[in-house]
Structures are given as C-alpha cells and as structure tokens.
C-alpha positions in Angstrom: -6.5 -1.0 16.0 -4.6 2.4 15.9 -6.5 5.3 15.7 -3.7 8.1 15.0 -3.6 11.5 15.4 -4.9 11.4 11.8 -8.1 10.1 11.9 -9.9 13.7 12.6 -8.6 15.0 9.6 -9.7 12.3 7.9 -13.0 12.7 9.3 -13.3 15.9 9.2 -13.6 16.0 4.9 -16.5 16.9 3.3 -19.4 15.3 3.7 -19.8 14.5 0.1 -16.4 13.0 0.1 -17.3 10.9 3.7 -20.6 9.3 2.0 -18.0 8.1 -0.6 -16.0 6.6 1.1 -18.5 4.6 2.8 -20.4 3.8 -0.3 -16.6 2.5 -1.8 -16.4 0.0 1.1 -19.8 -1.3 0.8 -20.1 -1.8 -2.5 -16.3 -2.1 -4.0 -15.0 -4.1 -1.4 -16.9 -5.7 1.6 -19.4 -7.0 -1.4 -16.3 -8.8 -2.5 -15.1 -10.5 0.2 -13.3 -8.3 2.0 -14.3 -9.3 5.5 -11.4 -7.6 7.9 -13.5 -5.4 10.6 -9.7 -3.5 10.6 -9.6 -3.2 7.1 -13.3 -1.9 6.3 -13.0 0.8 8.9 -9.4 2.3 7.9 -10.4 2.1 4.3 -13.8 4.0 5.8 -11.4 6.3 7.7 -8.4 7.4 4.9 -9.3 10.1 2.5 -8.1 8.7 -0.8 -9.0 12.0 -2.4 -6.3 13.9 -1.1 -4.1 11.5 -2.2 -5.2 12.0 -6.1 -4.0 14.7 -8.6 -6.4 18.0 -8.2 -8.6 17.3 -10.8 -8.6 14.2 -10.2 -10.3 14.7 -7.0 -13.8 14.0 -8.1 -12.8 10.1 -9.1 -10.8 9.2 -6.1 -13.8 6.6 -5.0 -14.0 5.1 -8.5 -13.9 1.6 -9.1 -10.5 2.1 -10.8 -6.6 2.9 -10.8 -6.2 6.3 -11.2 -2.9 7.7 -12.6 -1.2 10.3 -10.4 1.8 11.2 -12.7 5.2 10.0 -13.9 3.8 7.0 -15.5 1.6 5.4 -12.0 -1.1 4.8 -10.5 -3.3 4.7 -7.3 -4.5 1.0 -7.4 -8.1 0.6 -7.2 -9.6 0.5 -3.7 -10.3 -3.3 -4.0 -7.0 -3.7 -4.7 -5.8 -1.9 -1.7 -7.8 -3.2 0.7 -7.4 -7.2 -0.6 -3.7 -6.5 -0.2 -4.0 -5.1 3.7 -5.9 -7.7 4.7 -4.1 -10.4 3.0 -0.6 -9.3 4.7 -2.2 -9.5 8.2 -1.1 -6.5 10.1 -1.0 -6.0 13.3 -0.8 -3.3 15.9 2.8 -3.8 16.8 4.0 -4.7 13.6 6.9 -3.2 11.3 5.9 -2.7 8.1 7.6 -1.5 4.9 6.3 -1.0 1.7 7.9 -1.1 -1.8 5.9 1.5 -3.8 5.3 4.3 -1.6 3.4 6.3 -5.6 0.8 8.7 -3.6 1.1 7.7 -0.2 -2.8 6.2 0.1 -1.8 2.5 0.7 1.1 4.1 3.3 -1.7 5.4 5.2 -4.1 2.5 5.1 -0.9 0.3 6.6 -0.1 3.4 9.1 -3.7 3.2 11.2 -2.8 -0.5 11.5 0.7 -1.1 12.1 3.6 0.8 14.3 5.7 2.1 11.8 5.7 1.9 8.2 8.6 2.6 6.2 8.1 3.1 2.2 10.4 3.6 -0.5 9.6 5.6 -3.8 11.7 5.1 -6.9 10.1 8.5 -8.7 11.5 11.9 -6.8 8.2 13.5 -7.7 6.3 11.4 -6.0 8.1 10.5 -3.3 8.1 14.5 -2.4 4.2 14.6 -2.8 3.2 11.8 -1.0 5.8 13.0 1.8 3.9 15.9 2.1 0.1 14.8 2.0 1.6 12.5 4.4 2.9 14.3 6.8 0.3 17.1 6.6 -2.6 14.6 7.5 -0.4 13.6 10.4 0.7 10.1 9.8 3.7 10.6 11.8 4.6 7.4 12.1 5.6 6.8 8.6 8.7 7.0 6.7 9.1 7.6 3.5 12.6 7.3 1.4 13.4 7.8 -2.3 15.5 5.5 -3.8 15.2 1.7 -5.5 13.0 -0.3 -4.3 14.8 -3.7 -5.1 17.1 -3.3 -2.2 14.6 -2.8 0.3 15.3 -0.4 3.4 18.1 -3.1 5.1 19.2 0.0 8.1 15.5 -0.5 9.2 15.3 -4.5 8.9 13.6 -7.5 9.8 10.4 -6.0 9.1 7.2 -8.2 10.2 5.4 -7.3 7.0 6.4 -6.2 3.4 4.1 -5.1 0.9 5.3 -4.0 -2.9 2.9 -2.2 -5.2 4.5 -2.8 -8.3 5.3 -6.2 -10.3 8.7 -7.9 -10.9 9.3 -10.2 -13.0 10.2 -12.7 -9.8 10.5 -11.8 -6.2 13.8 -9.4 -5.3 15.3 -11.9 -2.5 16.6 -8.9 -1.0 13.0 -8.4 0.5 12.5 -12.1 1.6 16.0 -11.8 3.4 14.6 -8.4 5.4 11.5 -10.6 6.3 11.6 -11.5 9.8 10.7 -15.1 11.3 7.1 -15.5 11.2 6.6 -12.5 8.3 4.6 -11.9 5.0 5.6 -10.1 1.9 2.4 -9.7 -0.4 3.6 -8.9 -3.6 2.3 -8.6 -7.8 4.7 -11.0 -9.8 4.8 -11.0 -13.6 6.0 -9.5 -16.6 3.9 -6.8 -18.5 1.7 -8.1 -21.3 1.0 -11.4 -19.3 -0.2 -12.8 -16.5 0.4 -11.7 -13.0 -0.4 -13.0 -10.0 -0.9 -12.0 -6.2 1.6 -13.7 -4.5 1.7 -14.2 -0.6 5.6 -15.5 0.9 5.2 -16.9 4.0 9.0 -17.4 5.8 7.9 -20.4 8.2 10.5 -22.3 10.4 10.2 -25.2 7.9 11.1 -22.1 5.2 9.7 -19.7 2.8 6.2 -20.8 1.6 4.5 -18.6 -1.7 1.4 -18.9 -2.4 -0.5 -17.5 -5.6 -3.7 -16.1 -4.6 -5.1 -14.0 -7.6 -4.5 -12.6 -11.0 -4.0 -9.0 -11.2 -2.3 -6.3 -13.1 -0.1 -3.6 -11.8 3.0 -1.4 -13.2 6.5 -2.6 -13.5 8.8 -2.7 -11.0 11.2 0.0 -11.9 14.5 -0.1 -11.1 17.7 2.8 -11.2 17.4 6.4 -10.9 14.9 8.5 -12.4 14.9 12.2 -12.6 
C-alpha cells in the first residue's frame, strides 16, 4: 500500500476525532463485510472531518451522507469504503473518479493508487476540495472542474474509474477510457427508483456489468453550473 506524505497529518488529528475514525471502521464497515486489510486501514488513516462543512465537523463519522453544499453529499462511510474495495486498486494503478464533491473518496483512492484524477461539475466544490486536498498533501491527485460525462480523455486509459453520482445508464465515454483489464464501479438509476451498484468489467471476451447492490446517490449532473 502507499503511505503518502499525507498520512501524518492525518494522524496527527485530534484524538477524539482518531477514536472515531476507528470506531467508524469497526462498527460501520468491517462489521459489514468490508474485509480489504487496504481498505480498513486508509479508511482508519483519512480524516473525513476535514472534508465536511465546519459545523458539520462533529458528524463526519456518522453513519450517514452528509450534505456539503450546492445540492451533495459525502456518501456514508460504508458506502465509500464498499466502493474502494469493490474497484480493486492497486499500487500502480491510474485512477479517475467522476465526482470529485469534498475530496474524501479522492483521498481514500490516493493512499492506494498512483495517481487519481477527479472531475467536479460544481465550481464551489471543486475549489474546496482542491484545497483540503492539497493542503493535507495528497499530491498525487488531480482535480479538474468540468462535466463529468466526458470523462478526462487527455489523461486516458485509466485502470480504474469510479463515479459518485447516478446516471440514468453508463456514459460510454468512461467504458471507452477503461483500459484492458479495468473496472468502472458506478450507481446506475433514475431518481425516485431503484438504483443499483454496478461493477463493468472490460475482459478480452468484452465488457461484463455486473449488479452488485441497491443504493441511492445524487444525479448525475450534466452542463455548467455557476
């Protein structure tokens, strides 16, 4: 695993806010199957409380999504950490997410993979999360504002794609930046019904989805905000 320049800061929070985060990955998530070593010990390591609203601080370890402005939210931490350790990263691995909201899942990915690249439709937060990010020292991600849909093709194949948001079906501009061998993990469904996790597998014998569990996330936004 990576251990970046990042991980004293995060270690270095409050006490308080370190028993937290331990108690959040016994009980929220290793309890429910989350079995990764990796996984459990980044989501140990990342202080999701700086990655909250202020006064929002004091329910960053909450079993819950927590909004963080403009209309998102932070998934739960269940949520988070089933979706790392269903895409299967790896230390060499190019990952880039669709969603980049307050930066937390940027910096889960960032202690596993070598670069992740994540785009933010909302200005706001794209600027925010920018910041925490780069003042907790993950420097090796990259964060871009812009839509989403079309993922990040100067940067392309990418070994894994994450999206933190739902479409109604899968942007095949993503599954065509997927290189030989990758995963996208991604919500798919329209608001008001179902979605499901979705895994997309692009084999030699071709691209292989697989629905894994139902959840419910934002919609996938698409044009320019301001």
């Amino acid at each position: 695993m990576l251990l970046m320049a990042c991980t004293p800061l995060a270690q270095n929070g409050s006490e308080d806010a370190r028993q937290r985060r331990l108690d959040m990955v016994e009980r929220q998530i290793r309890q429910r199957g989350v079995a990764d070593p990796r996984v459990l010990e980044v989501m140990r390591l990342v202080p999701r409380e700086r990655f909250v609203p202020e006064d929002a601080a004091g329910r960053a370890y909450e079993d819950s999504p927590l909004a963080i402005g403009s209309g998102q939210t932070i998934s739960q931490p269940y949520i988070v950490a089933y979706m790392t350790e269903a895409l299967g990263v790896q230390p060499t691995h190019r990952v880039l997410e669709i969603g980049t909201g307050s930066g937390y899942q940027a910096a889960v990915l960032a202690l596993l993979a070598r670069e992740v690249y994540t785009v933010e439709i909302v200005p706001a937060l794209a600027k925010r999360a920018s910041a925490v990010l780069k003042e907790l020292g993950y420097a090796n991600v990259f964060v871009r504002e812009g839509d989403g849909y079309a993922g990040w093709p100067e940067h392309a194949p990418f070994d894994r794609i994450m999206v933190t948001a739902a479409p109604d079906e899968i942007p095949q501009p993503l599954i065509d930046q997927l290189a030989p061998g990758g995963r996208l993990v991604i919500p798919v469904g329209s608001q008001g019904e179902t979605q499901w996790m979705t895994t997309v597998d692009k084999t030699p014998a071709g691209v292989v989805e697989r629905r894994t569990i139902p959840v419910q996330f934002v919609p996938f936004t698409r044009g320019k905000i301001r």
